[in-house]
Phi, psi and omega in degrees: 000099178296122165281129194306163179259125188251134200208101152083008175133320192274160168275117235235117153236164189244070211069215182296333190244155170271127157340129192234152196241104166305161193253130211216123191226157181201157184288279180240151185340289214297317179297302185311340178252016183278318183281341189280338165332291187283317167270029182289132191055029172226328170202188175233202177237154144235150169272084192329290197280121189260149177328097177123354187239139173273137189290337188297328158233101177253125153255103190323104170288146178321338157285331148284339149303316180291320161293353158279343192294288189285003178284156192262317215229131142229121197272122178218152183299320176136161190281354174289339169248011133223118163281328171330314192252034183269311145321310165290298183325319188289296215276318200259003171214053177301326184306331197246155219264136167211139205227083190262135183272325187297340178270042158288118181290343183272027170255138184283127179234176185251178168229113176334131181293143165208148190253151189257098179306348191290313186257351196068047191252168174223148188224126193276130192070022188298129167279140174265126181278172183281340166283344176281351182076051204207001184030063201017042168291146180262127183242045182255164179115177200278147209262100206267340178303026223272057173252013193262315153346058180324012192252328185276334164251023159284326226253300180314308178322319149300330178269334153298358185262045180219287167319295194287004172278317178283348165265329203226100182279353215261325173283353217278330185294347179245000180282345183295299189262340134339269185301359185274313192286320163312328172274327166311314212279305175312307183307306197282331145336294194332274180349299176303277171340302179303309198277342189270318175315318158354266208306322182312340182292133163098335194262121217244117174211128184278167165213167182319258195229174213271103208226301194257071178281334198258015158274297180337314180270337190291311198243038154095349210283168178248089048070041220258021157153189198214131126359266206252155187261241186303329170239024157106006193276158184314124180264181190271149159301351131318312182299318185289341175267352168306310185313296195312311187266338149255025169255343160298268199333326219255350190034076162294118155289294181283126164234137191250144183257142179235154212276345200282323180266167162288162158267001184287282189321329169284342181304271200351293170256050179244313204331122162081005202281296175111014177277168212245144165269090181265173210241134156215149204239123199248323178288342187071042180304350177221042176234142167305086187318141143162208173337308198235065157291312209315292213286326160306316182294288195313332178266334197263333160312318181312283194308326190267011171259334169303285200328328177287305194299340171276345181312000000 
């Protein structure tokens, strides 16, 4: 269901017929502003998921639902970071164009991490027991964060300026160079990001849970364990004190906390450490959706990775 191109309030025609704007829905801050990137002077997006709530358990208000009802497009990361909205996609935007990012042949992905605390190693695609406080959810499988990559979402930027070229044909030459400008824009972040992040290689730091393996793996960082495993769930008190004993051994300054969980289970294990509890947000929760989150999340992940490296 196509929408008129709404331009300051008025309706903008174009000859005989009006222009028409996919009605365009996406899961999180970081996806909503890639599309809105690309749909600059032609629509906007809306946004499922709000700022400050983990997507991993979300509940959808009626009005969100009703913008899957009405979406021509929907963008989403994929049911490995919310399953939850695998089912509404099905009953109310069976109609609509749907784009899970993570099934992108250009996107590069990971496989969840599990760190072994005994040698301090981390091991890929380790299933999770009932002893980890993880209640035998299987963590084997793809890493769903992967918008933390700038590569993957340069590699996305194109491919939404492709979707929205073919829905919408009348827009397609400028959702094209949108995105062509989005990547540029992208590249020269990049860059900055990379060069602030430097000092950080080499510095051994925990975090709550495993959110940033994929900025970790783009620029070198050491990561030497997590609280919890893939989606923040509770650990066992073994687990904590295993954490607790290589952030000694291992002379951890930082453990970083993201504003969406408590913090208590992370004190706990810094509690007598001297390591400092700095704040990284992978969602941007108190950053202002729309165009320029992305890059704003990507500089404020910078600053706060400085900041353990300035300890």
């Amino acid at each position: 269901m196509l929408r008129p191109f709404l331009v300051a309030g008025s309706i903008c025609v174009s000859g005989p017929a009006m222009a028409e704007v996919p009605h365009v829905v996406t899961d999180i801050a970081p996806v909503h502003s890639l599309v809105a990137q690309v749909m600059a002077g032609v629509g906007v997006p809306e946004l499922i998921v709000r700022p400050g709530v983990s997507p991993h358990t979300y509940a959808m208000r009626p009005s969100e639902a009703r913008a899957l009802q009405e979406a021509d497009l929907v963008v989403w990361i994929g049911s490995d970071l919310t399953p939850w909205l695998s089912k509404p996609l099905e009953a109310l935007a069976s109609g609509s164009r749907q784009v899970a990012l993570l099934e992108q042949e250009t996107t590069q992905t990971l496989p969840y991490r599990e760190f072994d605390h005994e040698d301090g190693h981390e091991e890929e695609g380790h299933d999770a027991h009932d002893d980890d406080g993880h209640d035998g959810h299987d963590h084997e499988g793809v890493d769903p964060h992967a918008w933390l990559d700038p590569l993957n979402a340069r590699a996305w930027l194109g491919v939404l300026a492709d979707e929205l070229a073919e829905l919408d044909p009348e827009h397609a030459a400028l959702y094209r160079e949108n995105a062509v400008a989005a990547q540029l824009r992208l590249d020269e972040v990049s860059a900055a990001v990379a060069a602030a992040v430097a000092p950080m290689r080499e510095v051994p730091f925990v975090a709550l849970h495993d959110a940033f393996q994929y900025f970790e793996h783009r620029h070198g960082l050491t990561l030497v364990g997590t609280v919890s495993l893939g989606d923040a769930s509770r650990p066992s008190p073994a687990r904590l004190a295993e954490l607790r004993a290589d952030i000694e051994a291992m002379g951890v300054t930082c453990a970083f906390a993201e504003p969406q969980f408590d913090t208590a289970l992370l004190e706990a294990a810094v509690e007598g450490s001297g390591a400092r509890i700095l704040v990284l947000d992978p969602l941007g929760a108190h950053l202002e959706p729309g165009p320029e989150l992305y890059r704003d999340l990507l500089t404020t992940l910078a600053a706060g990775f400085g900041a353990c490296a300035d300890n």
